[in-house]
TISEZA-827060 format. One line per field, with one value per atom (N, C-alpha, C): residue in one letter; atom name; x, y negated, z negated. Coordinates in steps of 0.02 Angstrom, whole numbers, plus 50000, padded with zeros to 5 digits. Layout:
code c(a; ...) .
site c(CA; ...) .
x c(X; ...) .
y c(Y; ...) .
z c(Z; ...) .
This chain:
code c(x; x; x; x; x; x; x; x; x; x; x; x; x; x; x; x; x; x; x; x; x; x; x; x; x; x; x; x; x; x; x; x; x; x; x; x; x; x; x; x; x; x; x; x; x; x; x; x; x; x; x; x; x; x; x; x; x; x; x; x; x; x; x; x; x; x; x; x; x; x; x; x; x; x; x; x; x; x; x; x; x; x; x; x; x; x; x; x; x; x; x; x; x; x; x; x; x; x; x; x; x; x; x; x; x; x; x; x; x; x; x; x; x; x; x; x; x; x; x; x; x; x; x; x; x; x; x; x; x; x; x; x; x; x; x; x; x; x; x; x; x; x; x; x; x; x; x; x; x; x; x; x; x; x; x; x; x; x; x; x; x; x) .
site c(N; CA; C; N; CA; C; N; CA; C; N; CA; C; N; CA; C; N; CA; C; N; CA; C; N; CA; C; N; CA; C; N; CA; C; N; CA; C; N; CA; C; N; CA; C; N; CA; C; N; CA; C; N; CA; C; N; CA; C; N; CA; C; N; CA; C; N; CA; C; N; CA; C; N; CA; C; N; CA; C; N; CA; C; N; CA; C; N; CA; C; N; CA; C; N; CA; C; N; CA; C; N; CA; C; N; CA; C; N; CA; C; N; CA; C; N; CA; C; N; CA; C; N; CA; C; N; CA; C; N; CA; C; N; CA; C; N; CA; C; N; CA; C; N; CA; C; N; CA; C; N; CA; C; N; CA; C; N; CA; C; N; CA; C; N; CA; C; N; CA; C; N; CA; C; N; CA; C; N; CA; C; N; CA; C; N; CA; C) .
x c(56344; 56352; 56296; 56316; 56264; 56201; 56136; 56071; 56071; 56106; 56094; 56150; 56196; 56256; 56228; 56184; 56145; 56098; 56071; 56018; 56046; 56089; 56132; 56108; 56110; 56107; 56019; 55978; 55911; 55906; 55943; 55952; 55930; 55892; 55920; 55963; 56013; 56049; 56078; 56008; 55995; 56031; 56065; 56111; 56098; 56021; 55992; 55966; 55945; 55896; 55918; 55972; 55966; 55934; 55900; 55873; 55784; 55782; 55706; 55665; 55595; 55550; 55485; 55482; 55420; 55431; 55413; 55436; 55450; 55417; 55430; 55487; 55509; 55525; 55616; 55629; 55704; 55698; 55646; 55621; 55633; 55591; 55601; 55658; 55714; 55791; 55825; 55817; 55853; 55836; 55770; 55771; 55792; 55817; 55810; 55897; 55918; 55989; 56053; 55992; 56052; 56047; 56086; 56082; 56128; 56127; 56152; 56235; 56246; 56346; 56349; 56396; 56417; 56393; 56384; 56370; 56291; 56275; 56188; 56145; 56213; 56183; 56160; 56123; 56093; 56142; 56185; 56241; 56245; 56214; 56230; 56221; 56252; 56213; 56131; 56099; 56040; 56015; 55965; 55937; 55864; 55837; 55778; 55731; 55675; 55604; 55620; 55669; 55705; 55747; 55769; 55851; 55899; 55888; 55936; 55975; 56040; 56081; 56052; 56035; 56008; 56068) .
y c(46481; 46534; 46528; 46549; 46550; 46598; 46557; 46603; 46663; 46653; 46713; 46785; 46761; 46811; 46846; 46790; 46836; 46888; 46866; 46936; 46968; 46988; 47032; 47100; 47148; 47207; 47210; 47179; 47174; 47188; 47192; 47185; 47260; 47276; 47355; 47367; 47415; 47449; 47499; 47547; 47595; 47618; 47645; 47696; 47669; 47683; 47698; 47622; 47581; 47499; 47495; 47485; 47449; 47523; 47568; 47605; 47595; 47623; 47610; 47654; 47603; 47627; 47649; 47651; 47649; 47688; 47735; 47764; 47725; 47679; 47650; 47589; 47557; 47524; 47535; 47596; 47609; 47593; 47610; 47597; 47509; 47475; 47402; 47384; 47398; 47375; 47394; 47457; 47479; 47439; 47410; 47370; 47300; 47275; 47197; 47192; 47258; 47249; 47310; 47337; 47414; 47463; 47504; 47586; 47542; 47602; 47588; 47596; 47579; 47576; 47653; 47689; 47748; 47745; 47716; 47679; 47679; 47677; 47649; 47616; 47532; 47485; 47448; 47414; 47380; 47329; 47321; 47255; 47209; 47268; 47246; 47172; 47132; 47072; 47058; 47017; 47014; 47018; 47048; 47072; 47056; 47018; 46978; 47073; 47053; 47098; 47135; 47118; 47169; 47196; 47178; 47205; 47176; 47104; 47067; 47035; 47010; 46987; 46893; 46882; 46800; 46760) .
z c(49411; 49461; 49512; 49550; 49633; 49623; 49593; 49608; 49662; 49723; 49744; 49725; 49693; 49668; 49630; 49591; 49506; 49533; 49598; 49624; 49661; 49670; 49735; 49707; 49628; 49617; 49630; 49642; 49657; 49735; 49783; 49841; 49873; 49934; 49925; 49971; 49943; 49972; 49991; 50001; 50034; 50103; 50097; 50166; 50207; 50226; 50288; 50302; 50260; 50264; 50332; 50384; 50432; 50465; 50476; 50521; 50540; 50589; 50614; 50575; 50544; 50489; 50537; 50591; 50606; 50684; 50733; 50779; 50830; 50841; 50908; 50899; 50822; 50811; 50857; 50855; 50898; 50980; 50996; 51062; 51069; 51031; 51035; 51009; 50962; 50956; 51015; 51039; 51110; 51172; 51175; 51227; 51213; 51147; 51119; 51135; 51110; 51089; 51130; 51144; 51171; 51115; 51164; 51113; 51034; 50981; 50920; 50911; 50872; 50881; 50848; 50859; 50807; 50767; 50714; 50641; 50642; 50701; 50700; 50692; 50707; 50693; 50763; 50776; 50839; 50835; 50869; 50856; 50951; 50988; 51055; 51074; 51118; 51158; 51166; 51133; 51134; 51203; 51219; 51302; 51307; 51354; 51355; 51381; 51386; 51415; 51449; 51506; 51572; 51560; 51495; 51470; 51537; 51533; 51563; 51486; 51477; 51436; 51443; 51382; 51371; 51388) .
């Protein structure tokens, strides 16, 4: 079996894991990626320093 299958229940998977841990950390996904989807995930087009699209 696939070493990483055997650790999957070791994984966390916490609700929230994809959310910002640190205050400013939303500030820097919002400028990397765009606002968050419904869901609240950062999924946008990656966006350089100016929030121009790479």
């Amino acid at each position: 079996m696939n070493q990483e299958i055997e650790h999957m229940d070791e994984v966390d998977v916490h609700p929230a894991v994809h959310a910002p841990t640190e205050p400013d950390e939303r500030e820097v996904l919002e400028r990397l990626y765009g606002p968050p989807d419904r869901d609240g995930f950062f999924r946008g087009p990656p966006v350089g320093e100016e929030g121009k699209e790479r």
